[in-house]
C-alpha positions, -999 to +999 in steps of 0.1 A: -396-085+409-402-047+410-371-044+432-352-062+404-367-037+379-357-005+397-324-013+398-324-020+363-343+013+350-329+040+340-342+067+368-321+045+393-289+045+370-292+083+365-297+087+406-267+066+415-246+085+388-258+125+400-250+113+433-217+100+425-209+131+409-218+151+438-200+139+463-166+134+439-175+176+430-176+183+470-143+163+478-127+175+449-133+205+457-121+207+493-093+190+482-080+211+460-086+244+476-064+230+512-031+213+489-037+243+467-029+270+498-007+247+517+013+243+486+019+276+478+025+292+513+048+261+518+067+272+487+073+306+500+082+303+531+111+275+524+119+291+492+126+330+516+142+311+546+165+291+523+175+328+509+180+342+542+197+310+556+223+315+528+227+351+534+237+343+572+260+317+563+280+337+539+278+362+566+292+340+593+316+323+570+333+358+565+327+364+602+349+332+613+375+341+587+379+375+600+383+364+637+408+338+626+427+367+605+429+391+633+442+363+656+466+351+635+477+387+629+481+390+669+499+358+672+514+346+641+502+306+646+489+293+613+467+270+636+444+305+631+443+303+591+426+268+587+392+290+593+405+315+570+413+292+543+383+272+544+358+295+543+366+304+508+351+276+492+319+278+515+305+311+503+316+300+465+292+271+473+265+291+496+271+321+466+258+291+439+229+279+461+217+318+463+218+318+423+198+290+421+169+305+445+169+338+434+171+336+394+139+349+388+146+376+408+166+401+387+169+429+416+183+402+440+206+389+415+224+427+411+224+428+452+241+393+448+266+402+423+279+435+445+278+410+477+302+386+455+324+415+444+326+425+480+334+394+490+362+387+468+373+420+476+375+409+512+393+376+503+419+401+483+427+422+509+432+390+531+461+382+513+477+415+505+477+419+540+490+383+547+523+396+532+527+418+556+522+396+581+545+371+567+573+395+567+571+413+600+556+449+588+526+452+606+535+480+620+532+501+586+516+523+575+505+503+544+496+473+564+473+494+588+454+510+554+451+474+541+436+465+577+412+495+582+400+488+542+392+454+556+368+466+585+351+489+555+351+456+536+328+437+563+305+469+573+300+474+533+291+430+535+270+436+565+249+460+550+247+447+517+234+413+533+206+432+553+197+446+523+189+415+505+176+400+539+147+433+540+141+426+499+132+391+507+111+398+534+096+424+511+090+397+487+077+374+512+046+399+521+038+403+483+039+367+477+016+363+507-009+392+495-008+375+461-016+341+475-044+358+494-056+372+467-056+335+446-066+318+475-102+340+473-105+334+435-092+298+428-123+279+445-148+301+427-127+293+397-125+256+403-159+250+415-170+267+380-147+242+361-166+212+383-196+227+374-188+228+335-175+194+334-208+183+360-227+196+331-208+177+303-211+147+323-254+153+324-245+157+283-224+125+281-253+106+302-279+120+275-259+109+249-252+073+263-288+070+270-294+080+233-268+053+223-284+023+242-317+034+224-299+030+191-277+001+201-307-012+209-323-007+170-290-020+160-298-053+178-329-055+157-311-047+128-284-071+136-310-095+142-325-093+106-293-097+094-287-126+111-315-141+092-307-126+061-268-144+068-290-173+068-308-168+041-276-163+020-260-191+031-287-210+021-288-196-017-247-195-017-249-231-005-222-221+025-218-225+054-198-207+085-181-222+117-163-207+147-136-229+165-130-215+198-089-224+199-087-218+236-117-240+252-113-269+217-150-256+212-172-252+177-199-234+169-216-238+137-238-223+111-271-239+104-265-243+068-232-259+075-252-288+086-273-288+060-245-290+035-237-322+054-268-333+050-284-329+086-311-311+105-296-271+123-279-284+152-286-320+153-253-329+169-231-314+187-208-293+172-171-311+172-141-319+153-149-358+158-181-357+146-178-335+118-149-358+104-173-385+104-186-373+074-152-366+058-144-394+027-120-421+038-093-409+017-097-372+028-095-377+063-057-377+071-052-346+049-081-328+062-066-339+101-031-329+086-047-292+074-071-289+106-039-289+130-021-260+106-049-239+113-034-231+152-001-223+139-012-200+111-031-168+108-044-176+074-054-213+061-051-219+023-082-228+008-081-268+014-105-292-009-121-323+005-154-344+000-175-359+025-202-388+026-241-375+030-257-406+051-278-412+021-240-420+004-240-389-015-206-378-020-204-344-025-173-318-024-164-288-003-142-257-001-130-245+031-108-209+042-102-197+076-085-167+090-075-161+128-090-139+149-086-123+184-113-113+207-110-085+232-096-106+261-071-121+238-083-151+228-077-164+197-105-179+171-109-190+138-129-180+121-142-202+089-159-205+057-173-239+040-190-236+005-203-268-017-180-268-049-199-301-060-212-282-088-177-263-096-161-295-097-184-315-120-180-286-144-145-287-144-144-323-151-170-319-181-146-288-191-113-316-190-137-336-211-145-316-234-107-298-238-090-335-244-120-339-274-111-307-282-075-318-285-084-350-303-104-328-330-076-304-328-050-331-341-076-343-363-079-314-383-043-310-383-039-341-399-065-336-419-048-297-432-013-314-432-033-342-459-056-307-473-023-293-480+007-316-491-007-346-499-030-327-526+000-310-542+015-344-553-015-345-579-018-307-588+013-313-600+008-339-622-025-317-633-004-291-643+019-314-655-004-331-682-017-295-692+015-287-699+022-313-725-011-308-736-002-272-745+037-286-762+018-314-781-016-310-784-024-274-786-026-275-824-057-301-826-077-280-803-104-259-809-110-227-803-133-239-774-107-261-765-079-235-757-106-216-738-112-253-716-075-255-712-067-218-702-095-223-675-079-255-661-047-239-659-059-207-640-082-229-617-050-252-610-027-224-603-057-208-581-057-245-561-016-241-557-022-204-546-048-214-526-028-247-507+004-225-503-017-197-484-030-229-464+002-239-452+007-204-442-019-198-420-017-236-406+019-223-398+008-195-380-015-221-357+017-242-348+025-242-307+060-243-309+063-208-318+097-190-299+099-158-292+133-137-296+146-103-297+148-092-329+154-061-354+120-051-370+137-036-402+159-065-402+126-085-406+110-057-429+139-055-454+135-098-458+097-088-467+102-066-492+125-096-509+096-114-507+081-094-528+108-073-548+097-085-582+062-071-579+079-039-564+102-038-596+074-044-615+047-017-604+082+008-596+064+009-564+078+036-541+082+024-499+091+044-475+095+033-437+106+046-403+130+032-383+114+003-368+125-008-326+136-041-317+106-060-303+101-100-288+084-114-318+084-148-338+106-141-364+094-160-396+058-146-385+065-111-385+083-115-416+053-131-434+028-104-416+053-076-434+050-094-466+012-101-464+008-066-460+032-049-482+017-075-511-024-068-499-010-028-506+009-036-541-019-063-556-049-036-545-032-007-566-045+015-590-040+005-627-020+034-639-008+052-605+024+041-592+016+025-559+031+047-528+034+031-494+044+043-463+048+028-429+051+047-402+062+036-364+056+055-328+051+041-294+022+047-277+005+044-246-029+025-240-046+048-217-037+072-244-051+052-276-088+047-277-089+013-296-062+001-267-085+009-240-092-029-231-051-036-234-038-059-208-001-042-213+006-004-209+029+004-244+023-009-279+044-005-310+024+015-332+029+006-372+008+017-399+009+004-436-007+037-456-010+031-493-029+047-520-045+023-540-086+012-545-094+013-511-124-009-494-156+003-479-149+006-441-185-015-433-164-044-443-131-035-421-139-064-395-153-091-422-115-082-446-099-100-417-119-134-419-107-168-436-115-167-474-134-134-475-128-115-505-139-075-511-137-079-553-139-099-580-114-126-589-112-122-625-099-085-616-078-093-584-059-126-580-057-141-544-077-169-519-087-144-492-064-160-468-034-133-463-049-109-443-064-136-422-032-148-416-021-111-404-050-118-380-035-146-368-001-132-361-012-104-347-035-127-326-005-149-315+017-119-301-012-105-283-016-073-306-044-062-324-044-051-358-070-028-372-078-020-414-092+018-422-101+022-459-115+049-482-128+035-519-103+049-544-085+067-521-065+040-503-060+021-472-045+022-438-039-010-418-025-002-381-008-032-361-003-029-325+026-052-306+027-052-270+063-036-255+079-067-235 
């Protein structure tokens, strides 16, 4: 037992690793410092006998080509040029090799260059000479000036080539010294560098034993969030699962049986037993969705319900997502939640949306009857009080007319008040189609609507030049004339009635009542008139069904037109907005989203 524990502490990892360090710092270091000086002496040596190998080669080359000049000279067989002639192109090729090894060398490469100009000069003279030979005049003076040139030639190449041979030899001893020199300082300097890193490595071992330390608070950590997981799962009502694609093997949460009903872990965690508690009729899709799961890296969300053994049916939700470990194994990782609750909601919601939808045709049929089936006798009402007025009128009293004139304005109210019904119940109607059309077009129709009040208050309008924009026609029409008539009926008795509508486009991010906007541009258009004006405390209530600011017996109307400019507004996802100022006049500013 203590054995075991020594080689688990600490003080014996920290032994093995200082001694591991040691001995790889002592045969580094031995290492290095033999290849190091074998290395560089190696290179110096080859590098200085390849240079001097070259030089006797050229030197040889031209020696050979002279002997097999002169006796070709003496004897005039051409057997003797075949030296000659190939010598050439081996001191081109040992004249290339000498480049190569001495480039970084710029006092050997001049010595080269005057031993290639000598060279050629040699090879020059060969062949002036060679015409001399060819024709029989050896015996000339000019032949025997070409031939001692030639000896000067080779004693000029002789001694250029024992310079270069000294220079490299030169070099050699330098090189040597400076090795000697590195050779004394490059173990201290390496050994320093093994000692630097020696210390790092102490530093690294520090900070490794520091990170166990905190891995090992992290475990705690991990560990109370473990059973904080738990926790949640159990307040989420979820439960998590591993499947182990490789081995075919689960792994599942403790909640996850509890959402089936069952004790943490009281059966083994399988496909087969888990689809035991699948419902009948959910078992060949959830199969059927179980086998996707190895070919994707992402499962849909898939729906099923399963059978509690004390045959409570109850309905889950599961997701999964692939995932690979380190060794490349591939997992799924999944999620199971109880939607039971979710699902019974939604079926009370589908409930209550198709009584909602019976109501809804209800009261449609009950507006449709509110609406036209009520005109048939207000106009027999009016009807009667017109002959009443043709033939009557004369046997009434003075009371009487003022009975009569009541009936007729509460009768004309009821017909003002049905037409602005059908209106707004228009407004309501789902078959609504949106088009591209020309706002003016639409705002020119509007002011027909209402040109005779126009003529008659010699009201003056003035409007910018409105965009195209997807719209319902007919409503945009009637939210043109809704407004231009609020603006004309709320004028001042006396002041002829000026209204101006204005247009921009704006941005949402840029317009403080569009802050909430779900699109990024709105057509801007404000209706800015100067008539009585409205207290702005009631600029929200104006917009509701049948609210009224004044008096009836001053200003006709039902309350219903500027809730139908609501409702327009409403239906193309705009917003409208009313600013007013009592006896100074109002502003009402509609916003329509830019499709």
């Amino acid at each position: 037992m203590k054995k075991k524990y020594l080689v688990q502490s600490t003080s014996f990892l920290r032994f093995i690793l200082l001694l591991s360090l040691f001995v790889i710092l002592v045969i580094g270091g031995f290492t290095y410092r033999h290849i190091s000086n074998l290395t560089d002496s190696t290179e110096v040596v080859i590098k200085t006998y390849k240079v001097n190998v070259e030089l006797e080669q050229i030197v040889s080359y031209l020696r050979d080509a002279e002997s097999g000049y002169r006796n070709y000279i003496a004897t005039k067989d051409t057997f003797y040029l075949k030296p000659y002639l190939n010598t050439y192109k081996k001191v081109n090729n040992s004249f290339l090799r000498l480049k190569g090894l001495i480039e970084v060398n710029s006092e050997q490469q001049e010595n080269l260059k005057v031993l290639k100009i000598l060279t050629d000069s040699l090879f020059s003279n060969f062949s002036k000479t060679n015409v001399f030979v060819k024709n029989d005049e050896t015996n000339t003076e000019a032949f025997k000036t070409l031939y001692f040139k030639e000896k000067i030639i080779i004693d000029s190449i002789r001694r250029q080539s024992t310079v270069m041979f000294e220079l490299e030899n030169k070099l050699l001893n330098i090189r040597q010294k400076e090795n000697q020199s590195d050779l004394q300082f490059t173990p201290l300097f390496f050994y320093s560098v093994l000692l630097a890193t020696l210390i790092l490595i102490i530093i690294a071992y520090n900070k490794i034993s520091n990170d166990l330390k905190n891995i090992k608070a992290k475990n705690d950590q991990l560990l109370i969030f473990k059973e904080s997981t738990n926790q949640s799962e159990i307040i989420g009502n979820h439960g998590n699962w591993i499947w182990h694609i490789d081995s075919n093997k689960f792994a599942y949460s403790d909640n996850l049986y509890r959402l089936l009903g069952e004790e943490p872990q009281s059966f083994e965690a399988t496909f087969d037993n888990f689809l035991k508690f699948v419902h009948p009729e959910d078992v060949d899709k959830f199969a059927e969705d179980l086998d996707k799961m190895i070919d994707v890296e992402e499962l849909p969300v898939t729906n099923y319900r399963i059978i509690q053994k004390n045959a409570s049916i109850k309905y889950l939700k599961t997701y999964a997502k692939a995932f690979y470990s380190v060794d490349g194994q591939k997992r799924l990782i999944g999620n199971t939640s109880d939607i039971t609750d979710e699902i019974e909601s939604i079926l009370t919601l589908e409930e209550h949306n198709l009584e909602l939808e019976r109501n809804n045709k209800e009261l449609s049929a009950f507006n449709y009857a509110a609406s036209h089936d009520l005109q048939e006798p207000l106009r027999k009402i009016q009807t009667f009080i017109s002959r009443l007025e043709e033939k009557e009128a004369d046997k009434f009293s003075e009371s009487g007319h003022q009975y009569l004139e009541r009936i007729k304005s509460a009768a004309a109210r009821m017909r003002l008040l049905i037409d602005d019904l059908l209106q707004f119940s228009r407004t309501n109607k789902p078959d609504k189609e949106f088009v591209s059309a020309d706002l003016n077009d639409l705002f020119e129709n509007a002011k027909q609507d209402v040109a005779e009040i126009i003529s008659e208050k010699k009201a003056k309008i003035t409007c910018d030049n409105l965009p195209k924009a997807t719209v319902i026609e007919f409503q945009i029409q009637q939210l043109f004339s809704n407004l231009l008539s609020n603006s004309l009926k709320y004028s001042k008795e006396e002041t002829v009635p000026i209204i101006k509508i204005n247009y921009t486009k704006v941005k949402a991010n840029d317009t403080p009542e569009l802050l909430k906007a779900s699109k990024s541009f709105y057509h801007k258009i404000t209706f800015t008139d100067n008539g009585i004006g409205f207290d702005q405390k009631y600029a929200e209530k104006i917009f509701e069904l049948f609210n009224r600011l004044h008096n009836k017996k001053e200003y006709s109307g039902t309350g219903v037109g500027l809730s139908i400019c609501k409702k327009i507004v409403d239906n193309h996802k705009g917003y409208i907005f009313a600013k007013g100022e009592i006896n100074v006049g109002s502003v009402f500013t509609v916003y329509l989203p830019v499709n």
